[in-house]
C-alpha positions as CSV (number, residue, x, y, z in Angstrom):
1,X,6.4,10.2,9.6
2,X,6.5,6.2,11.4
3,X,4.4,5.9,14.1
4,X,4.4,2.5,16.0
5,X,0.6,1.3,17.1
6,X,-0.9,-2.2,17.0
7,X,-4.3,-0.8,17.1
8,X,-4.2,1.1,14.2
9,X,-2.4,-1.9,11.9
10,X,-5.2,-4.4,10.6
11,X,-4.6,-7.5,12.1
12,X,-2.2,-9.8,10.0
13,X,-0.6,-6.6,8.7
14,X,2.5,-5.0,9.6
15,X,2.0,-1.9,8.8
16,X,-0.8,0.9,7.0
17,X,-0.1,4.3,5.2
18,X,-2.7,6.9,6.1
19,X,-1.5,9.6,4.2
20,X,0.5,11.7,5.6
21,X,1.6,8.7,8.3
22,X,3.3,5.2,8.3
23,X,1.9,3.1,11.2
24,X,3.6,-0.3,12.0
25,X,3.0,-2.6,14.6
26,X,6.7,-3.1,15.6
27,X,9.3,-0.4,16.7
28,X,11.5,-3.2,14.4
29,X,9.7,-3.0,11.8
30,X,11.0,0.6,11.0
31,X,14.7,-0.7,10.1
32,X,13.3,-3.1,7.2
33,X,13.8,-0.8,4.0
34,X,11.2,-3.1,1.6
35,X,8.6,-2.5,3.9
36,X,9.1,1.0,4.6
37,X,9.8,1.5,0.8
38,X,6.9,-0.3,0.1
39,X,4.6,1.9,2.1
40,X,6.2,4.9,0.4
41,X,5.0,3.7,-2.7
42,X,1.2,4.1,-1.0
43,X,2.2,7.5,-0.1
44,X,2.8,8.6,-3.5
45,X,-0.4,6.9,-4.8
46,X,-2.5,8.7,-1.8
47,X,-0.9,12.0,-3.1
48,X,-2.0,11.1,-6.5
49,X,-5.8,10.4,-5.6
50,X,-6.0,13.2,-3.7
51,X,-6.4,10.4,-0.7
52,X,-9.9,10.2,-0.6
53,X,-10.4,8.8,-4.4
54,X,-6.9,6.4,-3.4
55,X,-9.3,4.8,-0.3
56,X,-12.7,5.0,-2.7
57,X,-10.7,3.3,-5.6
58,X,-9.1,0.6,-3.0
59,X,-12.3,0.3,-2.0
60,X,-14.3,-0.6,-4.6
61,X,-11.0,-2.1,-6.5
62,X,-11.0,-4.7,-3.5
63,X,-15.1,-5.3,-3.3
64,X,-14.4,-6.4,-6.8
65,X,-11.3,-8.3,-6.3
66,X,-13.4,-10.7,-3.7
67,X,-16.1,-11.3,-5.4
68,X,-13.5,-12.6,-8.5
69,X,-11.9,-14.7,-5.7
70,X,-13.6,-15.5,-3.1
71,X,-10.8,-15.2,-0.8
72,X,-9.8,-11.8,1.1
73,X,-5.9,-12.2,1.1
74,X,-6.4,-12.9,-2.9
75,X,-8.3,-10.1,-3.3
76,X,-5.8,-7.8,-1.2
77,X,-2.4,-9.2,-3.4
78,X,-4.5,-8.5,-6.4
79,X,-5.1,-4.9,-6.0
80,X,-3.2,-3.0,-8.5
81,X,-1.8,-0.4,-5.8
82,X,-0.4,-3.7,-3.7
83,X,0.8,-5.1,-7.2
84,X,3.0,-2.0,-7.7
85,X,4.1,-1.5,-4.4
86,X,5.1,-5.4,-4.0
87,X,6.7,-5.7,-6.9
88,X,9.2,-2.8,-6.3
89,X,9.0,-2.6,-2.6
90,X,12.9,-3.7,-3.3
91,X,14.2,-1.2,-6.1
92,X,15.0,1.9,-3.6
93,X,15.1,4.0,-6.7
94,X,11.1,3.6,-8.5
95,X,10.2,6.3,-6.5
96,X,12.3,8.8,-8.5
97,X,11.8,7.1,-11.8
98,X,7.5,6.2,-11.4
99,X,5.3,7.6,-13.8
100,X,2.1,9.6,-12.5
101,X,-0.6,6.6,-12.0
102,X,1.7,3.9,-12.5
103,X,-0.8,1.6,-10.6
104,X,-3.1,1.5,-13.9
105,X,-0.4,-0.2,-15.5
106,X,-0.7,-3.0,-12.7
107,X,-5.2,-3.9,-13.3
């Protein structure tokens, strides 16, 4: 399900999956297939993790990420489950091809 809330979007974000939601910022924002696809991809990797380990692994994955480079938006495009989800955000079919913890393959 989308829901449409600027409070609950980080800011500089345009959307957040919080498993089992999609929250954007803009009612727009719901007719762009990449990001919506893209935030799919999160869904999947919360179902994975059981959601709790997904936001302790993001966590911890990020902590690490900043230390390495000292820069938060680094850090955030670094993360292997942002790695997998931007880089196929645009094929409409990974869902129903992607391996079980295909975000290992992206550390």
């Amino acid at each position: 399900m989308i829901f449409i809330s600027k409070y609950i979007v980080p800011k500089g974000f345009s959307g957040i999956t919080l498993f089992p939601f999609i929250f954007l910022i803009d009612e727009n924002l719901k007719y762009i297939t990449t990001l919506i696809h893209h935030e799919k991809i999160h869904l999947q990797q919360q179902k994975e993790l059981l959601m709790i380990f997904f936001y302790i692994f993001y966590g911890l994955e990020w902590f690490f990420k900043l230390i390495k480079y000292r820069n938060r938006y680094l850090a955030y495009k670094n993360l292997s489950f942002e790695k997998e989800a931007y880089q196929n955000e645009k094929n409409l079919n990974y869902l129903k091809t992607r391996k079980a913890w295909a975000f290992l393959n992206y550390l």
